[in-house]
C-alpha positions as CSV (number, residue, x, y, z in Angstrom):
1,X,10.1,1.4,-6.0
2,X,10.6,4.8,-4.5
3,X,12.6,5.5,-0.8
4,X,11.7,8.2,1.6
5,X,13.4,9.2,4.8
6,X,10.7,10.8,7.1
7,X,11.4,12.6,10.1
8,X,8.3,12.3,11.9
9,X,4.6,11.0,11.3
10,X,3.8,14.3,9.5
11,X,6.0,13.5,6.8
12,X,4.8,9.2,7.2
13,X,1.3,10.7,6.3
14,X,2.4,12.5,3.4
15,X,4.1,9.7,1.4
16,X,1.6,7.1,2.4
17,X,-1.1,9.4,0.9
18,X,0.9,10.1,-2.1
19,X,1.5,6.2,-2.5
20,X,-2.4,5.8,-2.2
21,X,-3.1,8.1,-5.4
22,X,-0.9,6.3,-7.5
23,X,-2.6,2.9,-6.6
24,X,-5.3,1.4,-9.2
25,X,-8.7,1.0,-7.8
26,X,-12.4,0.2,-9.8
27,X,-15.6,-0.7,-8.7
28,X,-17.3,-4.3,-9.8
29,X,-20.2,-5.7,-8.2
30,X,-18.8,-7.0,-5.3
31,X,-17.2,-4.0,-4.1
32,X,-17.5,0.5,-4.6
33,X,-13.8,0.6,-4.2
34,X,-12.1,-2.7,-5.1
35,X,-7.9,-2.6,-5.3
36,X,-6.5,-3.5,-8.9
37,X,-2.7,-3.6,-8.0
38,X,-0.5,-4.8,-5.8
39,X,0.9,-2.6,-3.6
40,X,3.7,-3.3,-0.6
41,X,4.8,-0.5,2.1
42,X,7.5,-1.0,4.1
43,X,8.0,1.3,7.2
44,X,11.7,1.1,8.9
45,X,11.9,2.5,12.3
46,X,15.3,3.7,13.8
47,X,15.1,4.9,17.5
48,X,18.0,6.0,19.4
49,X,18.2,7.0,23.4
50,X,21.7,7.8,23.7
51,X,23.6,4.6,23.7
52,X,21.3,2.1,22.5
53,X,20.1,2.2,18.4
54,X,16.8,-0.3,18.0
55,X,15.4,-1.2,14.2
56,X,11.8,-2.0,13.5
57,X,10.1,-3.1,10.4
58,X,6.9,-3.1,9.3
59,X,5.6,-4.5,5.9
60,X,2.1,-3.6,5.3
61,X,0.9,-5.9,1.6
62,X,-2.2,-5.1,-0.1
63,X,-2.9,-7.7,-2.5
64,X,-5.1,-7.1,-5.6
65,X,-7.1,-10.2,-5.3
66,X,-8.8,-11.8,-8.6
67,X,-9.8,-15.7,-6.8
68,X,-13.5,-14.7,-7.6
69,X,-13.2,-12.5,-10.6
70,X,-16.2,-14.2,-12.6
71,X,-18.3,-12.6,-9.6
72,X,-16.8,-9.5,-10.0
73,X,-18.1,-9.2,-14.0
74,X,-14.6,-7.3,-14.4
75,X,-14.1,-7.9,-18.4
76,X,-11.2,-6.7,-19.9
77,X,-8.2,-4.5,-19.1
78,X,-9.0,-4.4,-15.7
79,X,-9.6,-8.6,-15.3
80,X,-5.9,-8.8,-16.9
């Protein structure tokens, strides 16, 4: 798990995309670009006007999914 404070959406951008090249992705039949991992981003929001502080969260899941992995003719290291 890796933590980044960002100051703005600039640096939000950055890390996602970073995060995104260190995901696991192949292509099977079904799909071009079909996820192999799991991956989960959390985004935590702190906004602050002066006197009151608010908190937000957002969890964004991407699931690797293998329910139909006989369609998918994945074989080996990748169907494991």
């Amino acid at each position: 798990m890796f933590v980044f404070e960002c100051r703005d959406e600039n640096e939000l951008d950055k890390y996602l995309t970073l995060g995104l090249k260190n995901r696991i992705s192949s292509s099977h039949k079904l799909n071009l670009q079909s996820s192999r991992s799991h991956s989960i981003l959390s985004i935590k929001i702190e906004g602050n006007d002066g006197h009151t502080i608010r908190n937000s969260r957002i969890e964004l899941v991407d699931l690797a999914g293998s329910e139909r992995i006989g369609m998918t003719g994945t074989e080996g290291r990748l169907a494991k």
